[in-house]
Every structure is written in structure tokens, then in C-alpha cells.
C-alpha positions as CSV (number, residue, x, y, z in Angstrom):
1,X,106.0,52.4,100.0
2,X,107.4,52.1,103.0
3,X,110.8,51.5,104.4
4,X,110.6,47.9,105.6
5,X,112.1,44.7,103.8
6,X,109.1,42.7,104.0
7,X,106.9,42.4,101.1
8,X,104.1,44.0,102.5
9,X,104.9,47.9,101.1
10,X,107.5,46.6,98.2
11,X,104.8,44.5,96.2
12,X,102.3,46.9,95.4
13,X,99.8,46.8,92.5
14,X,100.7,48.9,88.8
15,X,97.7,50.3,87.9
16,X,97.7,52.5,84.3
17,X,94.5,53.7,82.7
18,X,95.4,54.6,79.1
19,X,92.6,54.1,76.8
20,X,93.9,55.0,73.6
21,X,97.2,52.5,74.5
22,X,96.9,50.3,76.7
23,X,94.2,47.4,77.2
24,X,91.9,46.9,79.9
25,X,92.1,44.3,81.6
26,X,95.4,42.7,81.2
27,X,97.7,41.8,84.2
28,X,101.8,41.2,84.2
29,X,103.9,39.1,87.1
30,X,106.8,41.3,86.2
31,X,108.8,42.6,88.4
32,X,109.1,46.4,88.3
33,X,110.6,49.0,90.3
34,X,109.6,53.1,90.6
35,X,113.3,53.7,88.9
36,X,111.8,51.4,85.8
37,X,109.0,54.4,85.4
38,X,112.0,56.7,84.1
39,X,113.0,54.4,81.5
40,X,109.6,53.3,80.5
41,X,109.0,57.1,79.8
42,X,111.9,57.9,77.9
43,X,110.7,54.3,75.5
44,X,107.3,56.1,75.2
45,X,108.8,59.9,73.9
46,X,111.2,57.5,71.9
47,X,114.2,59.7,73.5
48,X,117.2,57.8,74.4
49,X,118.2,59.2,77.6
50,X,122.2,59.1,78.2
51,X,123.0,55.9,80.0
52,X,124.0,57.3,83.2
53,X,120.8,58.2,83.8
54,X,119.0,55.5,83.5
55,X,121.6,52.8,84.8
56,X,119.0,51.3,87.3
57,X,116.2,51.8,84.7
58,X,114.3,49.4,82.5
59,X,111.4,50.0,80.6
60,X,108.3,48.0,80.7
61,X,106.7,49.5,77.3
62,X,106.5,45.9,76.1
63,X,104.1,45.5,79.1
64,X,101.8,48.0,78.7
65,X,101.8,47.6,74.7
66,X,100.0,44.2,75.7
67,X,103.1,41.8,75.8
68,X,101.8,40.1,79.6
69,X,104.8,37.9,78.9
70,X,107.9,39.9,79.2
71,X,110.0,40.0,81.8
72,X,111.4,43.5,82.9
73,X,114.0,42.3,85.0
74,X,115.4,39.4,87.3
75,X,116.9,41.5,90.3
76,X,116.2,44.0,91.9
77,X,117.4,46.4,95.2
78,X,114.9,46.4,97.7
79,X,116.5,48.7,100.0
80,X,118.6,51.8,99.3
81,X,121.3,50.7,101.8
82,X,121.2,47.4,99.6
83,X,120.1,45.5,102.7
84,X,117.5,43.3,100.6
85,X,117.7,41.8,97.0
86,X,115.4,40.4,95.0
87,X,116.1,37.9,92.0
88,X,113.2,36.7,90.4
89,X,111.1,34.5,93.1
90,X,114.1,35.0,95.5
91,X,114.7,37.5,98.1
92,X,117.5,38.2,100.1
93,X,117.8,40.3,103.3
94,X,121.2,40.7,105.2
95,X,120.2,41.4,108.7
96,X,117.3,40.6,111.2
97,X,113.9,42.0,111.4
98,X,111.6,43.8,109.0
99,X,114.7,46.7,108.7
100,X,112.0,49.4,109.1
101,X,109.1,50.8,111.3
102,X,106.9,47.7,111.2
103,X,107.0,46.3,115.0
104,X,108.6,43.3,115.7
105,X,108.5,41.0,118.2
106,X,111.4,38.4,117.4
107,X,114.7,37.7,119.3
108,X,117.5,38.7,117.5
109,X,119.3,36.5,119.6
110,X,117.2,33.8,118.7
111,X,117.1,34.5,114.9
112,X,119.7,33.9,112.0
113,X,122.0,36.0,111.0
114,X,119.6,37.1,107.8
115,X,116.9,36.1,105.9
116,X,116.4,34.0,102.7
117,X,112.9,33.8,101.3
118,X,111.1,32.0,98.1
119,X,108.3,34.4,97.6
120,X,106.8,31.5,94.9
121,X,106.3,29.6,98.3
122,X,106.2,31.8,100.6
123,X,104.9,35.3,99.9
124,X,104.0,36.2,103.5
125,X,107.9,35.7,104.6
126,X,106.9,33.4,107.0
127,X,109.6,30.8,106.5
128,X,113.3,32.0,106.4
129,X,115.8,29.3,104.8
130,X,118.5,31.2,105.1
131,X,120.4,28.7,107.8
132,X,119.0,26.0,105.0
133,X,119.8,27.2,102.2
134,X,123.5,28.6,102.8
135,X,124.5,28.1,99.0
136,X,121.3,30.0,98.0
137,X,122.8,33.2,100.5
138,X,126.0,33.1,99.2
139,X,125.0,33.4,95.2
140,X,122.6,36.1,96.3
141,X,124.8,38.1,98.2
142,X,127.8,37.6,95.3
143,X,124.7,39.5,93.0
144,X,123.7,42.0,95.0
145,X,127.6,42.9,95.1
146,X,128.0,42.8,91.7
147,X,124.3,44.9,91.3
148,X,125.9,47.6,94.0
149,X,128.8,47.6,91.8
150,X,127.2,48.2,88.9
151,X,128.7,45.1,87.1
152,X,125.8,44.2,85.0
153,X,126.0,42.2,81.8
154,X,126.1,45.0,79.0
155,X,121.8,44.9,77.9
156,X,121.1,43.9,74.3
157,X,117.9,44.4,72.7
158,X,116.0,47.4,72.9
159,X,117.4,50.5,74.3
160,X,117.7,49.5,78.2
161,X,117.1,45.8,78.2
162,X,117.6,42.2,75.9
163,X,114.3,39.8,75.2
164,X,112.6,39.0,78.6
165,X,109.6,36.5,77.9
166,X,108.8,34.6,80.9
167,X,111.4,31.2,80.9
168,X,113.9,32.9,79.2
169,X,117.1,33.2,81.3
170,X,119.9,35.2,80.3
């Protein structure tokens, strides 16, 4: 990992080896984050660690039990300082520049005031709609408040999470 915004250290290959549990071969889009691995455990020991623990947790058992279709989550914080949010194909990043020690040679005179990518699109970050898309920044930045509030929608379903198969939106 690294501590930049860009995509470049956040999207970063999963790669289990589990013979006796999980198949060779098969390959998710989810998105997952390191804080997932803590829930995922606890869904494997079947031990229901207290919520508080596991607040920014979801498990992706369903994933490596062969279910390529299920969706761990739909947002997630980038950036510790909650300077960049993902939600699904979206990311937002609320300042200029890659945020980190990647060298950069843009004008922050020159450049918006953040940074709205569709990483469907546009996985290299190469074209920021933020001054197009102004609607688009101000839904993601009213999430990522509510996700730095912890003001989630109380998660049905299994112990951390409801039913995520890909299309279906909560």
C-alpha cells in the first residue's frame, strides 16, 4: 500500500491459496478493504466479534466459499484522513494531487478544487469530472460524511453485512 489517493497502491490483487476451501481459479470484482480481513476471520472461526470491533468490517466469506457474485460493500475510505471515498465505480478525492509521495507535476493553481473519477471509465485517473459533474461531488461528499460519522444503514443478513449479489442495490 501506499499513501497516495490514486489507484495505483489502493487496487491491489487478493490472492488466497486454500486448497481444502477455496477453489482455484476463481476471480471476484468486489471491493474489499484490509479492515474486511478482520471480519472475514471472525465469519470463518464462526465467532461473532462485538460490533465495535468490527464497525468498518465486512466479511467476504461468501467470496472465497465460491460465490464470485457478491458484493462486499459499495463504499469505502480510501484515506485515513477521509480525503478519498470510494462508492462502487466512483471515487471521490477532496483536494489536489495524488495526496501522497507519488511526484506530481500539476498546477494547483491550474487544477480544480478536487477530484471526481469513474474508475468503470477511467481506471488510470486520467480524467477528473469533478468541475462536470458537481451533483456527482456533492452526493459523494454527503456519504463520505455520513461514512465518517458512522451513520450506516443498520446491516441485515449475515452477521456484518445484507445480500450483495452484483445489481443488487440497497
Amino acid at each position: 500500500m501506499k499513501a497516495d489517493f490514486w489507484e495505483g497502491g489502493h487496487r491491489m490483487p487478493f490472492v488466497v491459496r486454500w486448497p481444502a476451501q477455496v477453489s482455484p481459479g476463481i476471480v471476484s470484482d468486489s471491493m474489499i478493504g484490509f479492515t474486511d480481513i478482520m471480519a472475514t476471520f471472525a465469519d470463518l472461526v464462526d465467532d461473532d466479534f462485538p460490533e465495535a470491533a468490527t464497525t468498518d468490517s465486512l466479511s467476504f466469506l461468501p467470496i472465497l466459499k465460491g460465490d464470485t457474485g457478491y458484493q462486499v460493500r459499495e463504499t469505502l475510505i480510501v484515506n485515513a484522513g477521509a480525503k478519498a471515498f470510494r462508492h462502487n465505480n466512483w471515487k471521490l478525492i477532496t483536494r489536489k494531487g495524488p495526496g501522497g509521495f507519488t511526484h506530481w507535476d500539476g498546477n494547483p493553481n491550474e487544477e480544480p478544487e478536487g477530484q471526481l473519477y469513474d474508475l468503470a471509465k477511467d481506471p488510470t485517473e486520467q480524467n477528473n469530472l469533478w468541475e462536470l459533474m458537481p451533483e456527482k461531488v456533492q452526493k459523494l461528499r454527503l456519504m463520505l460524511v455520513s461514512e465518517k460519522a458512522n451513520k450506516k444503514i443498520a446491516r441485515s443478513g449475515s452477521k456484518r453485512q445484507p445480500d450483495r449479489k452484483k445489481g443488487n442495490k440497497e
